[in-house]
N, CA, C and O atoms as a DFTB+ gen file, in Angstrom:
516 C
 N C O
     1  1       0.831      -1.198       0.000
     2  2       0.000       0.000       0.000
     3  2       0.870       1.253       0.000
     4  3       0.594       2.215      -0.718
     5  1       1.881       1.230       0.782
     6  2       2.557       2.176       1.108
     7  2       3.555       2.955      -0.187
     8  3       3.964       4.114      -0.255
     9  1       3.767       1.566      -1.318
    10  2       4.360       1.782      -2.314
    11  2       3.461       2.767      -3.065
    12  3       3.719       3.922      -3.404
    13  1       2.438       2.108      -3.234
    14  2       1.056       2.836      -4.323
    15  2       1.103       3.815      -4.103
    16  3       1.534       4.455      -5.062
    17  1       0.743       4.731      -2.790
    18  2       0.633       5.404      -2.071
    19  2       1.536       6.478      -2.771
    20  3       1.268       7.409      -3.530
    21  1       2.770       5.979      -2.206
    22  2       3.994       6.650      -3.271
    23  2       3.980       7.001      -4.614
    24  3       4.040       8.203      -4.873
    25  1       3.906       6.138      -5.587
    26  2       3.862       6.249      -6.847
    27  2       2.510       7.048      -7.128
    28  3       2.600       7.796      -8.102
    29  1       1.247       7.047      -6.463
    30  2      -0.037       8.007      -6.576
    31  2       0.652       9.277      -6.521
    32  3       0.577      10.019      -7.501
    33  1       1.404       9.669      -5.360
    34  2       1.878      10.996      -5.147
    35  2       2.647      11.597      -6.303
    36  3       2.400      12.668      -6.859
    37  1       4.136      10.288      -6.728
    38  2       4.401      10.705      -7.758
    39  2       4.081      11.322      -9.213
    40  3       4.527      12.272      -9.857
    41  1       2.893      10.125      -9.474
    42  2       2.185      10.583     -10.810
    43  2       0.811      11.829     -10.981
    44  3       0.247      12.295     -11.971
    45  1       0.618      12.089      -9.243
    46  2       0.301      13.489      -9.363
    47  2       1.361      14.559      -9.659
    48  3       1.001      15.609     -10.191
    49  1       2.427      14.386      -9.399
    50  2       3.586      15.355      -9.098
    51  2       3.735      15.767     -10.827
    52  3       3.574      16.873     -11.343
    53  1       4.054      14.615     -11.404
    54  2       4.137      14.534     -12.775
    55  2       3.629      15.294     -13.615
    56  3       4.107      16.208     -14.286
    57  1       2.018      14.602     -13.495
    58  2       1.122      15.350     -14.370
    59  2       0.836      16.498     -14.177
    60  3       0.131      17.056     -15.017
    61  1       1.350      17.327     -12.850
    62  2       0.854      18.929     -12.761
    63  2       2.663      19.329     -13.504
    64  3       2.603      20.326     -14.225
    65  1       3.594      18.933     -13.442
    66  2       4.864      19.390     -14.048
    67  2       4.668      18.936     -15.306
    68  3       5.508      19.451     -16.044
    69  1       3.781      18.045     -16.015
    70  2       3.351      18.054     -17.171
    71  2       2.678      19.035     -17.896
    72  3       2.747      19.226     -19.110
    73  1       2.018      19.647     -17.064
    74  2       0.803      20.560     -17.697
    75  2       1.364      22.155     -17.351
    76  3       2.065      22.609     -16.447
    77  1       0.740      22.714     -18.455
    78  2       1.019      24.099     -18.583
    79  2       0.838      24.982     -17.430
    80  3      -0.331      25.258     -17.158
    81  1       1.662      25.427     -16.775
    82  2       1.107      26.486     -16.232
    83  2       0.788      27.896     -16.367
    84  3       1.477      28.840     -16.754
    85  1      -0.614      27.812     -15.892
    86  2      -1.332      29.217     -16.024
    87  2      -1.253      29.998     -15.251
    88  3      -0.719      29.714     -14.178
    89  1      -1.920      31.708     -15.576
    90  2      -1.629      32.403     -14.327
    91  2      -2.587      32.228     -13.508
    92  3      -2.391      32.732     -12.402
    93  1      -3.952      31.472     -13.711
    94  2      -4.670      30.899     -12.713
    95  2      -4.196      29.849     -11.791
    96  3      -4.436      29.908     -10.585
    97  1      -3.467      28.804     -12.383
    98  2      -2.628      28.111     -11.146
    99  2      -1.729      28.723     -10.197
   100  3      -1.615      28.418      -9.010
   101  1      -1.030      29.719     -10.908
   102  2       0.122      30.211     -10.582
   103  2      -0.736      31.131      -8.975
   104  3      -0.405      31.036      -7.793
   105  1      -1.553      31.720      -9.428
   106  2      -2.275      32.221      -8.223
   107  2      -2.875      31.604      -7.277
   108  3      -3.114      32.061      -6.160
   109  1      -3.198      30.314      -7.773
   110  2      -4.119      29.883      -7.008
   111  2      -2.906      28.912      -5.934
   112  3      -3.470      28.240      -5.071
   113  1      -1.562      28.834      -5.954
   114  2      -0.298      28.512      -5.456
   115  2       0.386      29.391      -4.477
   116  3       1.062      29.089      -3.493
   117  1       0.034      30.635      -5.004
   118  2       0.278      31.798      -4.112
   119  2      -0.829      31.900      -3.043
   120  3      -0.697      32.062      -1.830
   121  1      -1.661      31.803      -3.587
   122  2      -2.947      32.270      -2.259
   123  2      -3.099      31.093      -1.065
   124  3      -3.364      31.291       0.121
   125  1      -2.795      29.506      -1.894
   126  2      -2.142      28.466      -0.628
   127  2      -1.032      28.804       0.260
   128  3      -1.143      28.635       1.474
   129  1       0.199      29.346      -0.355
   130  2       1.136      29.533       0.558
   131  2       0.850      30.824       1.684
   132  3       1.453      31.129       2.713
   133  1      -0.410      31.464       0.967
   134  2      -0.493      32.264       2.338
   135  2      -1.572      31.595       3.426
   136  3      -2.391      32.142       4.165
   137  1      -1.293      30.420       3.256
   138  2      -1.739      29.621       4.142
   139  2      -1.271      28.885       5.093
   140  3      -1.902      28.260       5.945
   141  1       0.502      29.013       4.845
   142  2       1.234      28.000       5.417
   143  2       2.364      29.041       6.204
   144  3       2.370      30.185       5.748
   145  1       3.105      28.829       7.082
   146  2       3.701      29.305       8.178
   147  2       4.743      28.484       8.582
   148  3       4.688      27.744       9.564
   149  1       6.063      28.655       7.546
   150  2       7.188      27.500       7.992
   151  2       7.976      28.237       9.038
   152  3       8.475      29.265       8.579
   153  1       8.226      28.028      10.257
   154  2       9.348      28.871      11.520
   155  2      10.501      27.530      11.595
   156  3      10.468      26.411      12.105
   157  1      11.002      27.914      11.200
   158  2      12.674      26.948      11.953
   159  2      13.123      27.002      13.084
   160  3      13.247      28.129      13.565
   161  1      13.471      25.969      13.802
   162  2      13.909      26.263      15.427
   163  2      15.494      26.573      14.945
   164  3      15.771      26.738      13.757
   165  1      16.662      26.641      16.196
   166  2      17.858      27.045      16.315
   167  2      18.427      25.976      15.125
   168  3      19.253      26.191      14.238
   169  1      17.662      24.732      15.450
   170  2      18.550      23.682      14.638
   171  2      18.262      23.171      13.123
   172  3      18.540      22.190      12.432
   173  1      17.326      24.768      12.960
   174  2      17.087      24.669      11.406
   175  2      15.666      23.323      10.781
   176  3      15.329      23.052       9.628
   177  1      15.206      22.818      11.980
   178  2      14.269      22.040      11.641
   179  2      12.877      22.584      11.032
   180  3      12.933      23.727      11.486
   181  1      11.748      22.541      10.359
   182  2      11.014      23.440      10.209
   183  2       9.756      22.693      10.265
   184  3       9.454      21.579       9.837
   185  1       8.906      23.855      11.089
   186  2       7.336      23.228      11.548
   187  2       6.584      24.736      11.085
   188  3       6.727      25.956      11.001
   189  1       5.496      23.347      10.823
   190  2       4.766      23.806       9.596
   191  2       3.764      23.780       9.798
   192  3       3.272      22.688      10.083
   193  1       2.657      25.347       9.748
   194  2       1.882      25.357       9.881
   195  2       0.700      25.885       9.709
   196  3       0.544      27.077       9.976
   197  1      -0.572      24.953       9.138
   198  2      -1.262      25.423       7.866
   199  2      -2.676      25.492       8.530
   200  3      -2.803      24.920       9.612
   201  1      -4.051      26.318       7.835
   202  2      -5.460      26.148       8.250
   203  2      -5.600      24.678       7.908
   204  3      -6.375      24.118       8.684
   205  1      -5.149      23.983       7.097
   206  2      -5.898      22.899       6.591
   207  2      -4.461      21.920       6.587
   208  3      -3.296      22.287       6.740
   209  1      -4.934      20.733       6.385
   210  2      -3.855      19.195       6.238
   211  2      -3.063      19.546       4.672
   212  3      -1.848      19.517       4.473
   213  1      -3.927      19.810       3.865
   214  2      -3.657      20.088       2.534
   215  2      -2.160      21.359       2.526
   216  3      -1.116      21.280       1.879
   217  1      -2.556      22.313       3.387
   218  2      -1.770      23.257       3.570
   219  2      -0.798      23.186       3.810
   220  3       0.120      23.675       3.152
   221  1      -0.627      22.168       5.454
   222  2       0.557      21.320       5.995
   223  2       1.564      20.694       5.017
   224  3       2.787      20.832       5.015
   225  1       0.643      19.841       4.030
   226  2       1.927      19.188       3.099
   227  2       2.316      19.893       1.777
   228  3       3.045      19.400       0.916
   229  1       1.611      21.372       1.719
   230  2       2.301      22.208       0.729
   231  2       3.685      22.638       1.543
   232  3       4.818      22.531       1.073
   233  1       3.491      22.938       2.323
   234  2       4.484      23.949       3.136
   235  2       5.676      22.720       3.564
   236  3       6.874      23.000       3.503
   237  1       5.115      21.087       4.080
   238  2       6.434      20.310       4.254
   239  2       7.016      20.192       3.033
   240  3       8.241      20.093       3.107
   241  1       6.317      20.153       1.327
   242  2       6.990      20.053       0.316
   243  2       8.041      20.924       0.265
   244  3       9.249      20.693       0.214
   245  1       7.227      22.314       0.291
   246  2       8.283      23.734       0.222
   247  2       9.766      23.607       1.062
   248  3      10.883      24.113       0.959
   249  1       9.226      22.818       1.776
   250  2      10.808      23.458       3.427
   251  2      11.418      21.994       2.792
   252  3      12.646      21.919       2.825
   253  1      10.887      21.137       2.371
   254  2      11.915      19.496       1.763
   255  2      12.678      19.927       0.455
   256  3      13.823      19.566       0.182
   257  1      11.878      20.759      -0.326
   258  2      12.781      21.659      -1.261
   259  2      13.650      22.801      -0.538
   260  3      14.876      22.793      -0.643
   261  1      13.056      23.658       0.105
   262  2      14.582      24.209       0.540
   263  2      15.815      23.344       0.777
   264  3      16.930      23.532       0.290
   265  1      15.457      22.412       1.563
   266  2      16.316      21.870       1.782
   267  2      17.413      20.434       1.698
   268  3      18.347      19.888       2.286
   269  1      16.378      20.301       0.325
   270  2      17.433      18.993      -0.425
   271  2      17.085      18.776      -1.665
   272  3      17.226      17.651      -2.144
   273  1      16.542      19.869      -2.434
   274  2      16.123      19.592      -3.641
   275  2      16.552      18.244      -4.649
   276  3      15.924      17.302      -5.131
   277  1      17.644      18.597      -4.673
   278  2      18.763      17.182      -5.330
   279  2      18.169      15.524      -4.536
   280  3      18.676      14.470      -4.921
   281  1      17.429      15.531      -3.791
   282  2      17.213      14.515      -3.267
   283  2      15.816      14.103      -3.885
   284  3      15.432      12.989      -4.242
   285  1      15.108      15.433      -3.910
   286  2      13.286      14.871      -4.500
   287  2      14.024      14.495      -5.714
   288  3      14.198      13.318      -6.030
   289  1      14.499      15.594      -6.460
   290  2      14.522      15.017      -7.774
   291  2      15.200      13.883      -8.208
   292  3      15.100      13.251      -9.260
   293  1      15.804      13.748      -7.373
   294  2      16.540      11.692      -7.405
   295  2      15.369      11.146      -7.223
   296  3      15.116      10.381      -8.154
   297  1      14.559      11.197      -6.456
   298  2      13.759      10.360      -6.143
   299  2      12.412      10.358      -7.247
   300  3      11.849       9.339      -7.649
   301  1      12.130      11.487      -7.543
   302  2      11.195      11.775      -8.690
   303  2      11.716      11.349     -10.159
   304  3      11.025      11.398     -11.176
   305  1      13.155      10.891     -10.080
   306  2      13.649      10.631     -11.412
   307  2      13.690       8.712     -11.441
   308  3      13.511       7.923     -12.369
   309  1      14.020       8.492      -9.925
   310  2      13.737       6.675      -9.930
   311  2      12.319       6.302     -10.071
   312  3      11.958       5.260     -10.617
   313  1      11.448       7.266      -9.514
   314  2       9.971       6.844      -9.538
   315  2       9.249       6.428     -11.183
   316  3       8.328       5.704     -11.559
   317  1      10.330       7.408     -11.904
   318  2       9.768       7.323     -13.145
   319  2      10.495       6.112     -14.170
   320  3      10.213       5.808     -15.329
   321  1      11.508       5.582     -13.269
   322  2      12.220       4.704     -13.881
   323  2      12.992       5.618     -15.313
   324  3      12.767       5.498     -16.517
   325  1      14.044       6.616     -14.506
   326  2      14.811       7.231     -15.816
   327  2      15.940       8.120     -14.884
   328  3      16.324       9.283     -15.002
   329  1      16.429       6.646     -13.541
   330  2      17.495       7.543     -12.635
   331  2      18.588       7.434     -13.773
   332  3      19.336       8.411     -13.800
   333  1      18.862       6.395     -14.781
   334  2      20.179       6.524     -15.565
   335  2      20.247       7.031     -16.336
   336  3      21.194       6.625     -17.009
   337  1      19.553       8.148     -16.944
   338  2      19.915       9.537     -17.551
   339  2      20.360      10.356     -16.796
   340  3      20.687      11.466     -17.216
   341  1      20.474      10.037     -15.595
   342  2      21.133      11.539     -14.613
   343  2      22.622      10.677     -14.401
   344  3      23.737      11.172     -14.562
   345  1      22.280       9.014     -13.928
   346  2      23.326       8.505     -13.011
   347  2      24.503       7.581     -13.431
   348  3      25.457       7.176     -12.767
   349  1      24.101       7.328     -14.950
   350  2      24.508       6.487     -15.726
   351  2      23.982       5.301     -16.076
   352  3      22.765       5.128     -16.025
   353  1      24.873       4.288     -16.493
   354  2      24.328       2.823     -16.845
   355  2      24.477       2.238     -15.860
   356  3      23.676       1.304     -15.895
   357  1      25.266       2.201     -14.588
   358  2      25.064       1.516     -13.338
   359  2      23.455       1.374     -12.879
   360  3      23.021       0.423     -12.229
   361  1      22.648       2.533     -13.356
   362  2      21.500       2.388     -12.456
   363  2      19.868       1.764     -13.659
   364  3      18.645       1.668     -13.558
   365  1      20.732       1.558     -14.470
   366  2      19.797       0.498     -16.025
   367  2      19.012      -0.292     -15.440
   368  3      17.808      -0.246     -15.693
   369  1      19.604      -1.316     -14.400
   370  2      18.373      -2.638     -14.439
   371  2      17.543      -1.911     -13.213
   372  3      16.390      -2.258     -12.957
   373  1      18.022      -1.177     -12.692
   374  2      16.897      -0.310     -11.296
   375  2      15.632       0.250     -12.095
   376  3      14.470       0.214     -11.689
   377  1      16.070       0.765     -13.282
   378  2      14.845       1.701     -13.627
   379  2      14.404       0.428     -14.702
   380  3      13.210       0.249     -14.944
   381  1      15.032      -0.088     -15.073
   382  2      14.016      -1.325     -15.986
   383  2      12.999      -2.049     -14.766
   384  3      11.808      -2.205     -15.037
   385  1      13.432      -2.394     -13.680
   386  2      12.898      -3.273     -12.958
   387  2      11.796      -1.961     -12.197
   388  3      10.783      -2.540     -11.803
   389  1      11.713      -0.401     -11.889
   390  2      10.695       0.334     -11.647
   391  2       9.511      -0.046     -12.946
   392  3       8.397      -0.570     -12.904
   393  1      10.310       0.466     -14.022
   394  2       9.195      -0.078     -15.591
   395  2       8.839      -1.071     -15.453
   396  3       7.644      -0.776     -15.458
   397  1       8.845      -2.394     -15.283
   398  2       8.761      -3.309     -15.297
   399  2       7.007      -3.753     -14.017
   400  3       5.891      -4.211     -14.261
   401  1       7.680      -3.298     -12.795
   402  2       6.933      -3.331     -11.429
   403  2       5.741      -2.384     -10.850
   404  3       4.815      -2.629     -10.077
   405  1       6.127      -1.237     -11.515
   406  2       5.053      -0.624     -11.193
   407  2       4.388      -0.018     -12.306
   408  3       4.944       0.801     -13.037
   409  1       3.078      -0.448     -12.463
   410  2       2.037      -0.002     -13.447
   411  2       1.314       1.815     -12.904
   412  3       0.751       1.973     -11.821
   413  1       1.500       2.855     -13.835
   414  2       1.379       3.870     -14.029
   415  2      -0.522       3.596     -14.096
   416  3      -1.083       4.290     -13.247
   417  1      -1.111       3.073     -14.609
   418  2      -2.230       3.026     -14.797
   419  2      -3.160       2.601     -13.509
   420  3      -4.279       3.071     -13.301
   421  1      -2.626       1.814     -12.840
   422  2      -2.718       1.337     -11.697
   423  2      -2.734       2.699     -10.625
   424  3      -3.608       3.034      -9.825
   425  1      -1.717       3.190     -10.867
   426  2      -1.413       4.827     -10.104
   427  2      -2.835       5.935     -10.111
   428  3      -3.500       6.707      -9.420
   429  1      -2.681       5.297     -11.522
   430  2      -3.887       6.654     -11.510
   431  2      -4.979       6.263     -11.463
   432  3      -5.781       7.172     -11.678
   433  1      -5.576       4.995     -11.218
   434  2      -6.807       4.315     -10.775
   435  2      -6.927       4.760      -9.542
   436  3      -7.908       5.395      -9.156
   437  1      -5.648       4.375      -8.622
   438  2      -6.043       4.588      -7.086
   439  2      -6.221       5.884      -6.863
   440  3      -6.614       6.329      -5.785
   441  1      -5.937       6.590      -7.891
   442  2      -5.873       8.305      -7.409
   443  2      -6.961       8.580      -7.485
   444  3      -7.397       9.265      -6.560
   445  1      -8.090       8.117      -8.806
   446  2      -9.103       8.072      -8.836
   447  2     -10.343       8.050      -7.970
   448  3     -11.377       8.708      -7.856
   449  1      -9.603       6.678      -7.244
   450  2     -10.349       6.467      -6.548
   451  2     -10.594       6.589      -4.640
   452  3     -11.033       6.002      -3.651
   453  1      -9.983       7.710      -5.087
   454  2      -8.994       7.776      -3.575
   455  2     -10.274       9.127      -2.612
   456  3     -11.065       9.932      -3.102
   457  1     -10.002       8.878      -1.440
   458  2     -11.161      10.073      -1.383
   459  2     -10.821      11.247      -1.093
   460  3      -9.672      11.605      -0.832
   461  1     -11.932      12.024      -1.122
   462  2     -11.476      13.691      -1.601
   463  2     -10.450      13.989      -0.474
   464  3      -9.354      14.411      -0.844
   465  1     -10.640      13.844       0.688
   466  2      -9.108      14.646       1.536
   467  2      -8.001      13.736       1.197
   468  3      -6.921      14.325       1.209
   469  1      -7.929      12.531       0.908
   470  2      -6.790      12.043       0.920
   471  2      -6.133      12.808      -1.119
   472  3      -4.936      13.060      -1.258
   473  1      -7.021      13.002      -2.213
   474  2      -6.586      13.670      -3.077
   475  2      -6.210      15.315      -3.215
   476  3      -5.586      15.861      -4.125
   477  1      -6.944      16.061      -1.708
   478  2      -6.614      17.104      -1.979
   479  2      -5.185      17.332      -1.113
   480  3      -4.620      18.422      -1.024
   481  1      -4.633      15.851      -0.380
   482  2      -3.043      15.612       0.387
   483  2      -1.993      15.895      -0.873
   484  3      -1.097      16.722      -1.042
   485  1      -2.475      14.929      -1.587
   486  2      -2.042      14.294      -2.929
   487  2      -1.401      15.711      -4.046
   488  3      -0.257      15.798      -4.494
   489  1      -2.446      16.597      -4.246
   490  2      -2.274      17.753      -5.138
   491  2      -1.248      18.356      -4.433
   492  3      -0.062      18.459      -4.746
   493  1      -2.056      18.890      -3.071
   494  2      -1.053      19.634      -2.221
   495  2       0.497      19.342      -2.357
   496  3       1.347      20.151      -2.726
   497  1       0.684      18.101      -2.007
   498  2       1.837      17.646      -2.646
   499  2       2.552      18.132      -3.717
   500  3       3.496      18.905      -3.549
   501  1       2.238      17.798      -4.671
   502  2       2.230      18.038      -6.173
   503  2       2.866      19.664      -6.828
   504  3       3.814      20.065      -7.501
   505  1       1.535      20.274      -6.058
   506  2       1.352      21.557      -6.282
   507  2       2.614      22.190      -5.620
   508  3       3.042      23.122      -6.302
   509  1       3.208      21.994      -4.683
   510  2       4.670      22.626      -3.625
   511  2       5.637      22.350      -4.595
   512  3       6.386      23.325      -4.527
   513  1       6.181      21.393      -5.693
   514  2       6.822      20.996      -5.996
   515  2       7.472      21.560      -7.201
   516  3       8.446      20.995      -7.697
């Protein structure tokens, strides 16, 4: 479950970095983040805090990009099974065996069918990214 779960998030992530952005998204991104309230303690950790759950995981996306960008996008590049265009041919049978294992169609069934707060987690996600 926990995998799906994952790959749902991913192939939301996708399809909004797929699609054009407008200046209606673009606003409607801005008017979320004035929803969210990241404070860092001394040790640079950051808590996050939103009117809504949706809000929460815009703002943990935002502060996970401040602070390791190079890491989502590793991870957003294995999800898609295409880490060996960044990493070389060492990482070939990893992303054959992602192609291989996880069905994209499958992804977007469960997203489908997923219910409305757990899809508006999902965008939120997406949308920070």
């Amino acid at each position: 479950m926990r995998i799906i779960l994952y790959f749902a998030i991913t192939i939301s992530l996708i399809q909004s970095l797929a699609s054009c952005k407008s200046k209606a998204q673009v606003k409607e991104w801005a008017d979320q983040s004035r929803n969210v309230t990241i404070i860092r303690d001394e040790f640079g950790v950051p808590h996050i805090y939103g009117k809504t759950d949706a809000d929460c995981v815009f703002g943990l996306m935002y502060a996970q990009c401040e602070d390791d960008f190079k890491r989502v996008e590793a991870n957003y590049l294995t999800m898609l099974g295409r880490e060996s265009e960044q990493s070389g041919e060492s990482s070939l049978y990893q992303d054959l065996l992602i192609r291989l294992t996880i069905d994209s169609a499958d992804a977007k069934q469960d997203y489908t069918n997923a219910p409305a707060w757990l899809k508006k987690l999902l965008d939120a996600h997406a949308n920070a990214i």
